[in-house]
N, C-alpha and C positions, 0 to 999 in steps of 0.2 A: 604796068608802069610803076615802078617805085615812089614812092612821096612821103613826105614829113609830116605829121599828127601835131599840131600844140597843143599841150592840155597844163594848163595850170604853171604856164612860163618853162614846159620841159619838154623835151623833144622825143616823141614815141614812135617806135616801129620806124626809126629813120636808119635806111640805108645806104644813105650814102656822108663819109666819114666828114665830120666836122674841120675845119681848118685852124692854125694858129691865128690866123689872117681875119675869120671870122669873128673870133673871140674878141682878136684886137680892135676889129672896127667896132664891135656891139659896146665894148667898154670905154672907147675912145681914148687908148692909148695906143702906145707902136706892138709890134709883134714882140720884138723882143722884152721889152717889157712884161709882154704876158709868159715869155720861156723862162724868165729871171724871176717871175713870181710860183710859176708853177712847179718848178726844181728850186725852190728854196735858194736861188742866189743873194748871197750877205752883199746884198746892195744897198745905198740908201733910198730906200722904196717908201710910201708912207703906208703905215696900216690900213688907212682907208682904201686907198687902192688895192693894196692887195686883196683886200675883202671883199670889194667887187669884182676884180678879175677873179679871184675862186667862183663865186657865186654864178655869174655869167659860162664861166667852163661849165660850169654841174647842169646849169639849165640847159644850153645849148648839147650837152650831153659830149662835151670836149675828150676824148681819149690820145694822149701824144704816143708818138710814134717812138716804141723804146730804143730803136736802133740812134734815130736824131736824139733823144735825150742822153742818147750815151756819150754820142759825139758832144755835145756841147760841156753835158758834165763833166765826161770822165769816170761817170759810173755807170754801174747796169741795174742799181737800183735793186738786188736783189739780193737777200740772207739766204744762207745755208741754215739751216738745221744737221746737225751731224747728232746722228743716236747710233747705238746696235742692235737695238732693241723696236719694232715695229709691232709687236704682237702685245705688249703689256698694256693692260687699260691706263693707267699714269703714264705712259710716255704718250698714248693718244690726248691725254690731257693737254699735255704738253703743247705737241702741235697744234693743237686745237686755239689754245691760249695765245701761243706764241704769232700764229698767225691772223692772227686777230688785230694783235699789237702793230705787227711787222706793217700791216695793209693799212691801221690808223694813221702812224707816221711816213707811209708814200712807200714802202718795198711791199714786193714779192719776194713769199718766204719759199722756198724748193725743198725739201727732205732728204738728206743723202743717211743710206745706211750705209754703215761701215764697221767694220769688226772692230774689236779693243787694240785686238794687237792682230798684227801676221803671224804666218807659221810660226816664225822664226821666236815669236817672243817678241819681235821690235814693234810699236807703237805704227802704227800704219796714217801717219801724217800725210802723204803725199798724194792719195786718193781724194780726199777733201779740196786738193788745191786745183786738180782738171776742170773744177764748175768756177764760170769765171762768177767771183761776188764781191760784195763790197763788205762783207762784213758774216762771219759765225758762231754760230751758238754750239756748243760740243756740249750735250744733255748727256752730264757723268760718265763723260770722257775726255782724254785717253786717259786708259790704265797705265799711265807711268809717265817718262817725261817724254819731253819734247823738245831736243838740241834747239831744233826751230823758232822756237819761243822767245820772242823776248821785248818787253814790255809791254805784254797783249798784244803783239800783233806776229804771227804765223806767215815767216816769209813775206814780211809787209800787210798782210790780213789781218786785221783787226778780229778777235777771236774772245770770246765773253764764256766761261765755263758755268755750267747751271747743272743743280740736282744737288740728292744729298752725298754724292762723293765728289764734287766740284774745289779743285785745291790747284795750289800752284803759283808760279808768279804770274797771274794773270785778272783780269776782270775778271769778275766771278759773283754771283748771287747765290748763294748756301744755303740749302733747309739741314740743320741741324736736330735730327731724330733722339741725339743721346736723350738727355735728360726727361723725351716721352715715353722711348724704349725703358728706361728705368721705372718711370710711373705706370704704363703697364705690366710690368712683372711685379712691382709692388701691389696693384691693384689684383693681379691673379693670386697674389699671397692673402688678400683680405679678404677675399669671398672663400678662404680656405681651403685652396690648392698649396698640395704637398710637393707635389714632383712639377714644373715648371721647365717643360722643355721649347728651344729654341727650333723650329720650322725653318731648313735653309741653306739656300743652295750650297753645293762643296765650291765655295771658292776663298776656302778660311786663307790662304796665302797671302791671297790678295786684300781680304778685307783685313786682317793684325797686318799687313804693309800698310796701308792708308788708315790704317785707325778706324773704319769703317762704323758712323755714330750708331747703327742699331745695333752693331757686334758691341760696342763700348758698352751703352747702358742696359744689355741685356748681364752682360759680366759683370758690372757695376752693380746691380741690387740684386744678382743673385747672391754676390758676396760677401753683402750689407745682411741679407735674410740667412749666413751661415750657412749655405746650401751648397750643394754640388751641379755644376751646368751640366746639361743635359742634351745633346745633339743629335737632330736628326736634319741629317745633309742628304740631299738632294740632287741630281745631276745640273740641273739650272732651276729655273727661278717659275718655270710652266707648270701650267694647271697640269696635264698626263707626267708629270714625273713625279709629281705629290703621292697618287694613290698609293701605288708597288712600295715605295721606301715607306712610308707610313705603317702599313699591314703591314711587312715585315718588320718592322722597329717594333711595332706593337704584339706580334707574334713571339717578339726573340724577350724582349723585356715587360709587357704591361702595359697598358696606356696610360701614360700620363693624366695627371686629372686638370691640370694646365700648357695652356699652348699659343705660344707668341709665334706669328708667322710673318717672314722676311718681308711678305707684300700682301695686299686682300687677293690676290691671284691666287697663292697659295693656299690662303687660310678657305678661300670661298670651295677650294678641293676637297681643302682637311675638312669641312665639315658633312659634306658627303660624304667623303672616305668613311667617317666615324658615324656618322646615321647607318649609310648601310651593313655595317659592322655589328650592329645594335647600340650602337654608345649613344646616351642623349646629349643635348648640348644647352644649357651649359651645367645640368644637373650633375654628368657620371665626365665629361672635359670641359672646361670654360677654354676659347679662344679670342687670341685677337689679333686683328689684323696690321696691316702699315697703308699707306697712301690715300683712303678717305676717300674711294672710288664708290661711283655711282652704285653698281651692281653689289657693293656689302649693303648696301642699304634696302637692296630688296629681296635679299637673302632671307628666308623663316628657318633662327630668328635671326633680326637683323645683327649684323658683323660689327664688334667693337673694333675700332680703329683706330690710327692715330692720322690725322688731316691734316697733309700741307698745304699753305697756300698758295697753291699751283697757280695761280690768276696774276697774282702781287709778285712770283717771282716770275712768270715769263712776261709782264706791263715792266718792270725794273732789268731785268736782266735784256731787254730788247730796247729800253731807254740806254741803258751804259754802252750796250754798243753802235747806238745811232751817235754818243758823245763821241768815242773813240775812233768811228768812223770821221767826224768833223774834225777831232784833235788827234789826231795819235801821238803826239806827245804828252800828253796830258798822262798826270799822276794816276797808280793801277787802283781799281776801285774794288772795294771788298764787299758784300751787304750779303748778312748772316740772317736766316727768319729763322723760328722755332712754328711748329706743327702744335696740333692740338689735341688730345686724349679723348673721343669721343666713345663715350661706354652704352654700350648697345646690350641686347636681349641675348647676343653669342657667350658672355661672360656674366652677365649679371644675375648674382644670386643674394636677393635684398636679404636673408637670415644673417648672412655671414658679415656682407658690405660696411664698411667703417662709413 
């Protein structure tokens, strides 16, 4: 026989589903009342009550029925996440973050992958819009525009762009890498690296179209240091594409005795590539990396990097779009962060170090 446990005002091991009804009588208000406080309806409600009506749902172990909450709302309460990218340790960041946020403020976050573009070259918007939602986050996408677009909202979607190629007329939270991409290739010039080459996928078309801020400030202070850029392109952005083009770059030219890599995914390859080679690191190549991922930090030796703050922009970038969900007229909101130069045992050579 099934039954309900009370332990400490909360309801355990109960199987059979709580009511709005229940809620209502325990708080001794009406039902609706308790729908209007639990879907956030802008009523004149007083804080006190609603403080209790939460409180009471959470003990009672209250779960509403998303199909009825949709009916009344009008929403399904639920974000899209749109990436391309599923396998990079920073876009798992991401989701990570971002769901976190999504679940504090009352949605369920869903993950859709979806390519940059179609075959064709056109921006593949119309994929994202089969999941019915209230609102998406496009983490460093589309690659290009979007006819669709306009005023932050995607065919009526409220749509918030996040990452560090995040651009457009739309809501948007930015991590701007230039200006760390420049202090790491400064910082491989002062530990006394000569040759200073760029780790990075072939997609230079696309990133000199958007201005792409690590392509910027890698250009940027190798031009300031009088040097010539140095490129080793990659088929994408994955750890097994690094090896092969590596060893061959290195076979056909030298190894570089510096090396900035697109993301710690890569750099965390290049430096096995280069142990098993016999290069030491950061003695005979200093490297560093991009995104401030867990696993450069347990790298020997641990991976210099540069750190976004992955936490600050998916808490901000999942606030602007619960506003735009609420407002969609409301003015397109911009918030730019910068990352942080973390110098690690991969490049540091305290003889040379300014």
């Amino acid at each position: 026989m099934s039954g309900t446990v009370l332990l400490a005002g909360f309801k355990v091991g109960c199987s059979v589903q709580v009511t709005l009804q229940q809620v209502a009588d325990e708080a001794g208000v009406s039902p609706s009342t308790v729908s209007r406080v639990l879907n956030n309806t802008r009523l004149p409600i007083s804080e006190k009550t609603k403080n209790r009506v939460r409180r009471i749902a959470m003990e009672l172990g209250y779960q509403p029925n998303p199909a009825a909450r949709a009916l009344v709302t009008g929403r399904s309460y639920t974000i899209v996440l749109w990436t391309s990218n599923l396998r990079s340790t920073f876009y798992s960041n991401v989701i990570y973050f971002g769901d976190e946020k999504a679940r504090s403020l009352g949605y369920e976050m869903i993950v859709s992958s979806v390519p940059p573009v179609n075959d064709d070259g056109r921006v593949n918007a119309p994929k994202i819009l089969t999941i019915a939602a209230d609102g998406i986050i496009a983490v460093d996408l589309p690659r290009g525009t979007l006819p669709e677009l306009s005023n932050s909202l995607l065919n009526g979607t409220p749509l918030v762009h996040v990452g560090g190629n995040a651009f457009g007329k739309s809501d948007s939270v930015h991590i701007d890498f230039k200006s760390q991409a420049a202090d790491a290739v400064y910082h491989l010039a002062n530990v006394g690296c000569k040759r200073i080459a760029y780790l990075v996928p072939d997609w230079f078309e696309w990133f000199e179209e958007t201005r792409d801020a690590r392509l910027e400030g890698y250009k940027l202070a190798i031009a300031g240091l009088g040097r010539r850029p140095e490129w080793i392109k990659t088929a994408n952005e994955t750890r097994p594409k690094v090896q092969p083009t590596l060893v061959q770059h290195i076979d056909r030219h030298g190894p570089p005795d510096g090396l900035f890599c697109y993301n710690d995914d890569m750099a965390i390859a290049a430096c096995r590539t280069l142990k098993e080679i016999g290069l030491r690191i950061p003695e005979d190549v200093a490297v560093v990396g991009c995104d401030g991922t867990e696993e450069a930090s347990y790298c020997i030796p641990q991976i210099s990097t540069i750190v976004p703050p992955i936490e600050q922009m998916c808490d901000q970038a999942i606030e602007l779009l619960a506003k735009r969900i609420e407002d969609p007229i409301r003015p397109i909101q911009q918030v730019v962060l910068e990352g942080k130069l973390d110098i690690r045992g991969s490049s540091l050579r305290p003889q040379h170090e300014i």
